[in-house]
VEXBA-77747 format. One record per residue (C-alpha): x negated, y negated, z negated; residue in one letter. Coordinates in steps of 0.2 Angstrom, whole numbers, plus 5000, padded with zeros to 4 digits. Last residue first. Layout:
<batis>
BATI | X | Y | Z | a
...
</batis>
This chain:
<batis>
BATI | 4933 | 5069 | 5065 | x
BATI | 4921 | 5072 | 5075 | x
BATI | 4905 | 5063 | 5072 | x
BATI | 4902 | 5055 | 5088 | x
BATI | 4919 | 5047 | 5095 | x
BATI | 4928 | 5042 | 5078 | x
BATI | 4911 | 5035 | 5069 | x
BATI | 4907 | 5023 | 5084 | x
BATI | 4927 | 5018 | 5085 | x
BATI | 4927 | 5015 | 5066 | x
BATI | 4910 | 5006 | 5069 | x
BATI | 4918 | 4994 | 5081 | x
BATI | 4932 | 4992 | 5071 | x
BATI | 4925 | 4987 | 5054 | x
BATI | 4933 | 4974 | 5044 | x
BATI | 4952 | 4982 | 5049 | x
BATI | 4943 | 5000 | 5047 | x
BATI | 4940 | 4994 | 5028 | x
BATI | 4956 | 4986 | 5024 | x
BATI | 4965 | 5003 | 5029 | x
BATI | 4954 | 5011 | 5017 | x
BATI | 4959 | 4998 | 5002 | x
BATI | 4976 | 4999 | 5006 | x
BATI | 4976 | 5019 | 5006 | x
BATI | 4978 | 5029 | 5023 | x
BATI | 4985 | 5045 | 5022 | x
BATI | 4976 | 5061 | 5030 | x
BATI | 4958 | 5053 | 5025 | x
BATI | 4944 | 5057 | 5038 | x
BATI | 4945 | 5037 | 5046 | x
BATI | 4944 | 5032 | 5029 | x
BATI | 4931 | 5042 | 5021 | x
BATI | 4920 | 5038 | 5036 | x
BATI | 4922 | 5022 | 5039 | x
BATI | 4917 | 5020 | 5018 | x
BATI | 4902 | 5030 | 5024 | x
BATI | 4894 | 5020 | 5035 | x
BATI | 4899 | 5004 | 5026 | x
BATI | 4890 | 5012 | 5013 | x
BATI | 4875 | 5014 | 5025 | x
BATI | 4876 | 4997 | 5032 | x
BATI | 4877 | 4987 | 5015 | x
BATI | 4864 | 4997 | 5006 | x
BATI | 4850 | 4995 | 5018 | x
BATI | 4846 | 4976 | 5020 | x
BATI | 4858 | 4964 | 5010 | x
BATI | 4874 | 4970 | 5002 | x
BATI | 4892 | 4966 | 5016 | x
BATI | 4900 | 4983 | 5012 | x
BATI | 4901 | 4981 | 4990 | x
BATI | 4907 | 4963 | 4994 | x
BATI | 4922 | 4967 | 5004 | x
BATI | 4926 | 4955 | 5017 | x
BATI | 4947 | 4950 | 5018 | x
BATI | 4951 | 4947 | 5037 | x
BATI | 4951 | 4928 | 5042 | x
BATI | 4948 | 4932 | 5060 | x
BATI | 4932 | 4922 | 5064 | x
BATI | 4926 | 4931 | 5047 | x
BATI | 4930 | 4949 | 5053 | x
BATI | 4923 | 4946 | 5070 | x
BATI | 4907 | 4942 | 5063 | x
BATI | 4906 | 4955 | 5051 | x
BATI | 4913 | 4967 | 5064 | x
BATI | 4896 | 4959 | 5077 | x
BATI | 4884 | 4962 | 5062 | x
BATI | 4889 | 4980 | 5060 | x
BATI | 4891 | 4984 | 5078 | x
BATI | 4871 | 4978 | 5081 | x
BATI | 4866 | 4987 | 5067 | x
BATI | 4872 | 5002 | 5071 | x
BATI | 4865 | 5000 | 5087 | x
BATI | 4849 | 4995 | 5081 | x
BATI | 4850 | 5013 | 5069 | x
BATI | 4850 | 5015 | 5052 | x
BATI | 4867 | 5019 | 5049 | x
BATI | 4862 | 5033 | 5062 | x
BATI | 4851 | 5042 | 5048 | x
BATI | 4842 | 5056 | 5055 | x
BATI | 4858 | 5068 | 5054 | x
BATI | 4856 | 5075 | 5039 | x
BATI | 4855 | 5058 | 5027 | x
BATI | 4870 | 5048 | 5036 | x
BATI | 4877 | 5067 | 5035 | x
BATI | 4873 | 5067 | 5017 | x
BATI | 4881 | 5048 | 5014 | x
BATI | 4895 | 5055 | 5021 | x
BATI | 4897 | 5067 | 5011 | x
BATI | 4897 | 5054 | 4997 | x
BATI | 4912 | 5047 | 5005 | x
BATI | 4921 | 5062 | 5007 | x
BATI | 4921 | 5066 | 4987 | x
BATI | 4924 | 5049 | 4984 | x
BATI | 4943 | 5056 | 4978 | x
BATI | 4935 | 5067 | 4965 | x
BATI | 4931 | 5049 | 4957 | x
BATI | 4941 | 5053 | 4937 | x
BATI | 4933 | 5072 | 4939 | x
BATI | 4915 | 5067 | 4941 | x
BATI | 4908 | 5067 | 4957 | x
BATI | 4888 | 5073 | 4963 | x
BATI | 4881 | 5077 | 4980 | x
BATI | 4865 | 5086 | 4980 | x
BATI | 4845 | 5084 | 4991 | x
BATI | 4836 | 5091 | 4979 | x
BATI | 4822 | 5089 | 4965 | x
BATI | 4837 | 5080 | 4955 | x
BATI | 4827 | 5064 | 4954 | x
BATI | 4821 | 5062 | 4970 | x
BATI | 4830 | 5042 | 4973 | x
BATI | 4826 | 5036 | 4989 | x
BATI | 4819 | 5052 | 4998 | x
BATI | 4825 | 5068 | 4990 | x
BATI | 4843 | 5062 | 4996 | x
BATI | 4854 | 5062 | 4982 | x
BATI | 4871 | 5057 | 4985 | x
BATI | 4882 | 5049 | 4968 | x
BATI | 4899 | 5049 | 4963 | x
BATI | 4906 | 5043 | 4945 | x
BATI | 4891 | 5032 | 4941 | x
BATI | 4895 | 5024 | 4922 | x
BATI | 4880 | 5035 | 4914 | x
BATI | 4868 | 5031 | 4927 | x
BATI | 4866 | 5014 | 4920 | x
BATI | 4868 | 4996 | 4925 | x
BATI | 4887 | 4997 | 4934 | x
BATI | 4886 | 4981 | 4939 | x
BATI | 4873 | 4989 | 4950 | x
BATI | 4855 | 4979 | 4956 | x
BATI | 4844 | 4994 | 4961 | x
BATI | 4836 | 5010 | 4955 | x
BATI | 4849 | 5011 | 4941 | x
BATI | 4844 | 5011 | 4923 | x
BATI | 4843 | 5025 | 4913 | x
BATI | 4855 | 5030 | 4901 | x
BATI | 4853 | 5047 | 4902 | x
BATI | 4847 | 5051 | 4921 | x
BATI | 4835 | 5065 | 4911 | x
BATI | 4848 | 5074 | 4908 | x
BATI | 4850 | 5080 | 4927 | x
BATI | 4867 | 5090 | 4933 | x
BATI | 4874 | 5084 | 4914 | x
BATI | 4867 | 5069 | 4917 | x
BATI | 4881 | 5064 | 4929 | x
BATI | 4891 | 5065 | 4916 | x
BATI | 4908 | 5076 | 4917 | x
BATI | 4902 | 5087 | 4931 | x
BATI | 4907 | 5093 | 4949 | x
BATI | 4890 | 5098 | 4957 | x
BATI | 4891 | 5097 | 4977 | x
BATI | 4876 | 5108 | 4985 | x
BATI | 4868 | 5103 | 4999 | x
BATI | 4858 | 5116 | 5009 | x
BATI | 4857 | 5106 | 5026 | x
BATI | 4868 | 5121 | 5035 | x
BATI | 4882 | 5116 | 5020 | x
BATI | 4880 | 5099 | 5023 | x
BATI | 4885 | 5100 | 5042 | x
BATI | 4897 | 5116 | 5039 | x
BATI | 4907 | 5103 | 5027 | x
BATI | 4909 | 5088 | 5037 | x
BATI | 4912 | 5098 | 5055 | x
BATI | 4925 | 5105 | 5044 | x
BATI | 4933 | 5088 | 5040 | x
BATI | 4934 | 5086 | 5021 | x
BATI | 4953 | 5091 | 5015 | x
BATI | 4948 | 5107 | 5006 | x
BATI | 4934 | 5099 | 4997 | x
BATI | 4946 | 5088 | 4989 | x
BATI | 4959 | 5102 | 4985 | x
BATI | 4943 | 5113 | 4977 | x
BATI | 4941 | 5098 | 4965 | x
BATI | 4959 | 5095 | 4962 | x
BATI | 4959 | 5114 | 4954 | x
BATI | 4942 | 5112 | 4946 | x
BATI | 4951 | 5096 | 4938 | x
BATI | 4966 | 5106 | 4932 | x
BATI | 4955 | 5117 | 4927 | x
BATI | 4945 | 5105 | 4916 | x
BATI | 4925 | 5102 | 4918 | x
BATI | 4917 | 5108 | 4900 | x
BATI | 4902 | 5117 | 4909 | x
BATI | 4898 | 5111 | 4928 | x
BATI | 4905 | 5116 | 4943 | x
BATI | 4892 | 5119 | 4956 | x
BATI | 4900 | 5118 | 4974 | x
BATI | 4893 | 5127 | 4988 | x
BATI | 4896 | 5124 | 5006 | x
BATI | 4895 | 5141 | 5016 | x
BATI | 4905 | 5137 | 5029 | x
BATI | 4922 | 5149 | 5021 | x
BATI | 4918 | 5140 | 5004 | x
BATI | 4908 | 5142 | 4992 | x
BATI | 4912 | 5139 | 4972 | x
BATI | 4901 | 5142 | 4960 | x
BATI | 4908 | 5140 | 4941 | x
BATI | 4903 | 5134 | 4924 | x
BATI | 4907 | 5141 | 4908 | x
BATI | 4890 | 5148 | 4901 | x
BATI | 4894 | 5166 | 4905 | x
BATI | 4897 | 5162 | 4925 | x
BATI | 4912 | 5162 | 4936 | x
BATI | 4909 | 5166 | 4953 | x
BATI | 4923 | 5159 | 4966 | x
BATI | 4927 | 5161 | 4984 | x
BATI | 4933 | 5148 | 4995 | x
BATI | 4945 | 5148 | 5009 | x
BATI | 4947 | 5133 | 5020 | x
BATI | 4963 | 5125 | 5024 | x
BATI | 4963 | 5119 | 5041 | x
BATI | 4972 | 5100 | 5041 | x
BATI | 4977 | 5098 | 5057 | x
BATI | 4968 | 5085 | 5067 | x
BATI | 4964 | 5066 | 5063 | x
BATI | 4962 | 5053 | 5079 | x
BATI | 4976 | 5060 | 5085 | x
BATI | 4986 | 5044 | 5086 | x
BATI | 4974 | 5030 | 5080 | x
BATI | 4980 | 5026 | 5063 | x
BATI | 4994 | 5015 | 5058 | x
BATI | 4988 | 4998 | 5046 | x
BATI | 5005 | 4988 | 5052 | x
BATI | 4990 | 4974 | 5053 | x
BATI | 4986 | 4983 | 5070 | x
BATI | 4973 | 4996 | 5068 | x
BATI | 4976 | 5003 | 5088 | x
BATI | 4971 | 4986 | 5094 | x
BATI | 4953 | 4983 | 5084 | x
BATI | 4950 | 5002 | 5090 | x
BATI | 4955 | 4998 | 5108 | x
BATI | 4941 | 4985 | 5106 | x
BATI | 4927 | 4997 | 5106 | x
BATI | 4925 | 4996 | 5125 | x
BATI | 4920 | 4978 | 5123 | x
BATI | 4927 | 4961 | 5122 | x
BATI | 4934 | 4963 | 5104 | x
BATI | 4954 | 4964 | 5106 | x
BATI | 4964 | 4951 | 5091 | x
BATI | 4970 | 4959 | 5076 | x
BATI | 4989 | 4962 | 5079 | x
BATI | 5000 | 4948 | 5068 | x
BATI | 5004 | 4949 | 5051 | x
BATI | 5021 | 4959 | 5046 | x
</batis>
């Protein structure tokens, strides 16, 4: 076992102790899991709406498999409730699809805004839209494809990031971003490229990547790797966001 990451010199350094190299979360910090109810309409063309008891609807598109409706449902199911009534009061839809151009064809094959190994739309398996940066759907939507139904939480997050009046935005954000970046590096810990992109990009997916993990029942390597670079913002997300 590696040793205990060392305390930063501020009230957020109880986070930095209580995700120890043995990767346990902060007791308490996730509640029960309430399990939603949904219900369903099913429409001529084979797709589906499904809302649940918050009011947040999910768009399944034609040619999606029931087992991946099924896993689709489950994903929602496990997004905090404060998550789920919080995009479902901002009108935000979640559309479960093959190809992302099957919500919007005229993604086909287009380039992304900015620089992406993965070039094109076709090869995005999650995706927010916020009317603002991108408006290309004509709405603010989340989007998942059946192989990434696991990102599901992380592009909600990017709609509360959106909702809420951006917080990843902020100079306190910011300021915790930098100083878990700098702490990260002093300590040796593994930085992940995708979290540290210049300007914009790099804060809010970091946003949401804390996010995800901090709201997942199990921790994963990769999401236990994420709260170990960012402490500070775990502790930020933890106490305002109520997971």
């Amino acid at each position: 076992m590696q040793p205990a990451l060392a305390a930063h010199p501020d009230s957020c350094g109880v986070v930095a102790e209580a995700f120890r190299a043995d990767l346990a979360p902060v007791p308490g910090a996730v509640g029960k899991l309430k399990i939603p109810q949904f219900t369903r309409v099913d429409h001529p063309d084979g797709s589906a709406t499904v809302t649940d008891d918050v009011g947040l609807r999910m768009e399944i598109l034609p040619g999606v498999s029931t087992r991946a409706q099924n896993a689709a449902t489950f994903y929602e199911s496990v997004m905090p409730e404060s998550m789920r009534k919080t995009l479902a009061a901002g009108n935000v839809p979640l559309y479960v699809a093959n190809h992302i151009s099957d919500v919007n064809p005229d993604l086909k094959g287009k380039a992304l805004p900015v620089e992406d190994p993965r070039k094109t739309w076709d090869n995005v398996g999650g995706a927010y839209f916020d009317n603002k940066t991108w408006d290309m759907l004509g709405e603010k939507a989340m989007f998942v494809d059946p192989d990434h139904l696991d990102g599901m939480t992380h592009e909600g997050a990017h709609g509360l990031d959106d909702l809420l009046g951006r917080p990843s935005q902020t100079a306190e954000f910011r300021a915790m971003y930098d100083a878990d970046l700098k702490h990260a590096r002093d300590n040796d810990i593994g930085l992940n490229p995708y979290l540290t992109q210049p300007g914009e990009r790099g804060v809010q997916e970091t946003f949401a990547e804390v996010y995800d993990a901090l709201a997942a029942k199990t921790l994963n390597p990769m999401q236990a790797q994420v709260l170990k670079m960012f402490p500070r913002i775990a502790c930020y997300i933890r106490e305002n966001f109520h997971i």
